[in-house]
Structures are given as C-alpha cells and as structure tokens.
C-alpha positions as CSV (number, residue, x, y, z in Angstrom):
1,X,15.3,128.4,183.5
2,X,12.8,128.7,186.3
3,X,13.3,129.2,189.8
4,X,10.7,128.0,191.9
5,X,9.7,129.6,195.2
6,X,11.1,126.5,197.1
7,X,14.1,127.1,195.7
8,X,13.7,131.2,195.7
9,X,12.4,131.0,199.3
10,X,15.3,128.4,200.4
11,X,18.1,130.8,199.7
12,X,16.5,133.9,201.0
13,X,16.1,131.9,204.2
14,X,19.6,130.6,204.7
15,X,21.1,134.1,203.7
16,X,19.0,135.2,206.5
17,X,20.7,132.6,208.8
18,X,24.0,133.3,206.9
19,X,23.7,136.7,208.4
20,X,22.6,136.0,211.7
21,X,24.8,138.0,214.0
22,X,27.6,134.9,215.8
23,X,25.6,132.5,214.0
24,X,22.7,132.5,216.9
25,X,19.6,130.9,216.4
26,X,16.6,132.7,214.7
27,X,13.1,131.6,215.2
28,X,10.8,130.0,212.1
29,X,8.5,133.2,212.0
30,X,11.4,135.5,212.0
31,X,12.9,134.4,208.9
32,X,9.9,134.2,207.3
33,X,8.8,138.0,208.4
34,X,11.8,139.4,207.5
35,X,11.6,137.6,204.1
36,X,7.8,137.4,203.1
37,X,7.6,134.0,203.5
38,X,4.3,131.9,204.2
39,X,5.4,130.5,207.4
40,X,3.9,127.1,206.7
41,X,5.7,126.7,203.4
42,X,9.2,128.3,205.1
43,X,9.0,125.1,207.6
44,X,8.7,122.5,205.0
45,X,12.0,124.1,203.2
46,X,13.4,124.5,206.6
47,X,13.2,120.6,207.4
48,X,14.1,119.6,203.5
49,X,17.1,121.7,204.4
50,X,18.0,120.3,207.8
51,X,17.2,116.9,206.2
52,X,20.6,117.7,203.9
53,X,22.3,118.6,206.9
54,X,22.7,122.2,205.7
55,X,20.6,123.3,208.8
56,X,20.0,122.9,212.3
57,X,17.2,123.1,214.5
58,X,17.0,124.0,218.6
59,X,13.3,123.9,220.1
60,X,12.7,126.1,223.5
61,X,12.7,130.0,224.0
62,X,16.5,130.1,223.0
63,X,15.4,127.7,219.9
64,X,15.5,128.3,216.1
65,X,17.5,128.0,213.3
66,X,20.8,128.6,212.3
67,X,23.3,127.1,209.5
68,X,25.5,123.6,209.8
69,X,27.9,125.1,207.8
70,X,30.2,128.0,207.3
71,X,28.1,130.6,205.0
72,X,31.1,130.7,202.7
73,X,31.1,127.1,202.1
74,X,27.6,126.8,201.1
75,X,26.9,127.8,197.8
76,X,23.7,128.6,195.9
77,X,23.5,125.7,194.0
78,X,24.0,123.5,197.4
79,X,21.1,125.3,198.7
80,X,19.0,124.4,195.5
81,X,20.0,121.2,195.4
82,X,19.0,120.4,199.0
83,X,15.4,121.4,198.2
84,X,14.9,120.6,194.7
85,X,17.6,117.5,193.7
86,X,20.2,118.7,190.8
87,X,19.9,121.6,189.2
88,X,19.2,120.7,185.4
89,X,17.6,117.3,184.5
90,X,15.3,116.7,181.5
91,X,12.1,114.7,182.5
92,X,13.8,113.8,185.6
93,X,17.1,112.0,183.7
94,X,20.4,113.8,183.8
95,X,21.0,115.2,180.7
96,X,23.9,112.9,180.0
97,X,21.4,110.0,180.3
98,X,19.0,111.5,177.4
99,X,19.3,110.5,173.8
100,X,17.4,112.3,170.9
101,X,17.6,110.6,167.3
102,X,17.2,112.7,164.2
103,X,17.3,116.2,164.1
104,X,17.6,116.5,168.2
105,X,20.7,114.8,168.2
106,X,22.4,117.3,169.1
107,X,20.0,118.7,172.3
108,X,21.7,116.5,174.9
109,X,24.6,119.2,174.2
110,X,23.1,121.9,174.8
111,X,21.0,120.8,177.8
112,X,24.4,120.0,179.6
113,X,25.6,123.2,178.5
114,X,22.8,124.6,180.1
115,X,23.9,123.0,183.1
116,X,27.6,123.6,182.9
117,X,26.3,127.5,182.5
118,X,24.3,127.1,185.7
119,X,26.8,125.7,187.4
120,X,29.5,128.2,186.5
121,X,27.4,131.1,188.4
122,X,25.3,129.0,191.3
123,X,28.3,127.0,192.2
124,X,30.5,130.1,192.6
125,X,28.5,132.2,194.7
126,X,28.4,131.3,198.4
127,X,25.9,132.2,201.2
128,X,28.1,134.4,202.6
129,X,29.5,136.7,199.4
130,X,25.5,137.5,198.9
131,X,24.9,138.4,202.3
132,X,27.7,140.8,202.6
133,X,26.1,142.0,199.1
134,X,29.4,140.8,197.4
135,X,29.5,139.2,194.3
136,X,32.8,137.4,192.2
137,X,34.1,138.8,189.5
138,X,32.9,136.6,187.2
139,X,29.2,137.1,188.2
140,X,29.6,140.6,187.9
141,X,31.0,140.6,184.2
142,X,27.8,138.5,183.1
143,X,25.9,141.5,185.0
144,X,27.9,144.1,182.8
145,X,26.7,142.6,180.0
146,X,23.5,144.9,178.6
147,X,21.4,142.0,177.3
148,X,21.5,140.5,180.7
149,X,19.3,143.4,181.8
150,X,16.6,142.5,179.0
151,X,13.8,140.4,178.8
152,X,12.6,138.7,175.9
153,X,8.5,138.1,175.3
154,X,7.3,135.2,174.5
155,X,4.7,133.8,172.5
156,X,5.2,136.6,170.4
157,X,5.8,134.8,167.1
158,X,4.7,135.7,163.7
159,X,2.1,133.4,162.4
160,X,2.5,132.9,158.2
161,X,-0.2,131.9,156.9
C-alpha cells in the first residue's frame, strides 16, 4: 500500500489540531511549521477536510483551525477518507465490483482482504490515541511482530534465462 502525502500530511495536521490545548484554534502556517508542511499544499487538505466537515475554519487574529469533532471519534481512516475517498479501490471500482476470469478469479479476494486488513488497524486508531502517543492493543501486537520491522526490495528478481 501507498500513502500519499495528502493523505500523510492530512493526519499529521489534524493530530496537530487533535492536540491543540482546549481545542483553540491554530493558524494555517502553524500547523504546517510545526509539521513540515508546504503551506500551499496544507490549505488545500485543510479545505478537502473542512469540506467533510471534519474541520472548521475562523478568519481574524483569533482565527484558524481546529477539529469538528472529538479527537477520539475520528479515526485514521476517516481522516483518509476525507482527502482521498475509500481507502482501497482497484482502478477506481470497489473491489467487490471487480471481476477477473481465469486464473485471477480469485484476486477480488484478496483485494478486499487487503481492505478488510486496512481497515482493521486505520479504523481502530483514533486522532486522539496517537496524539497522546497511545496505541490499541491490537496495533501494538502487529508492531511486536519482527517482520513488521523489515522491508522487502523490489525489483530484485532473478532473471532465468
């Protein structure tokens, strides 16, 4: 799976706002200093994520941003959703809406077991367990798991000739 900085940057920035001391407003270019965020592209994902109602805007000195919701209601996969639409499709159909003939037959399964994976962790990790750098338990066993930690190469691939 890929993240992509929209969706990257989106969660940094509302765990920003999820952390916002009383839930006061914090200004554009603040949440992107404290995160690294071009400020340009931090506005668009702001507005994609007020347009989904997850985020609310004040203008004026006392102006900024600040969440619509309580932090531990918002997950990470509402975040991702509200900038990028659902969280696995295949050519932009639902996986349930693919069909492969042949020997694919069976890849519809596994790309909504994919999803059902992604779901399982992104749907069960709120705003506000990461900002208080708390994670559930069942995030945590997939972490204790040693080949989480390890990347695998690609493109590596013997070629017989």
């Amino acid at each position: 799976m890929r993240i992509s900085a929209k969706a990257d940057y989106a969660v940094r920035a509302t765990l920003e706002l999820a952390s916002s001391p009383d839930g006061k407003p914090i200004k554009g270019t603040q949440l992107a200093e404290a995160q690294e965020i071009p400020l340009q592209f931090l506005e668009h994902i702001l507005l994609d994520l007020k347009r989904a109602g997850m985020v609310r805007t004040k203008r004026g000195a006392r102006g900024g941003y600040w969440l619509a919701e309580d932090p531990a209601k918002v997950s990470v996969a509402d975040v991702i959703r509200a900038v990028e639409g659902p969280l696995a499709n295949i050519q932009d159909l639902p996986p349930e809406e693919t069909k492969y003939d042949g020997a694919a037959e069976r890849l519809r399964d596994v790309w909504i077991a994919v999803r059902q994976n992604l779901r399982e962790v992104l749907e069960n990790v709120t705003l506000e367990e990461l900002a208080s750098k708390k994670l559930p338990p069942a995030v945590t066993s997939l972490l204790d798991e040693p080949e989480a930690w390890v990347a695998r190469e690609t493109g590596t691939h013997d070629v017989v000739s």
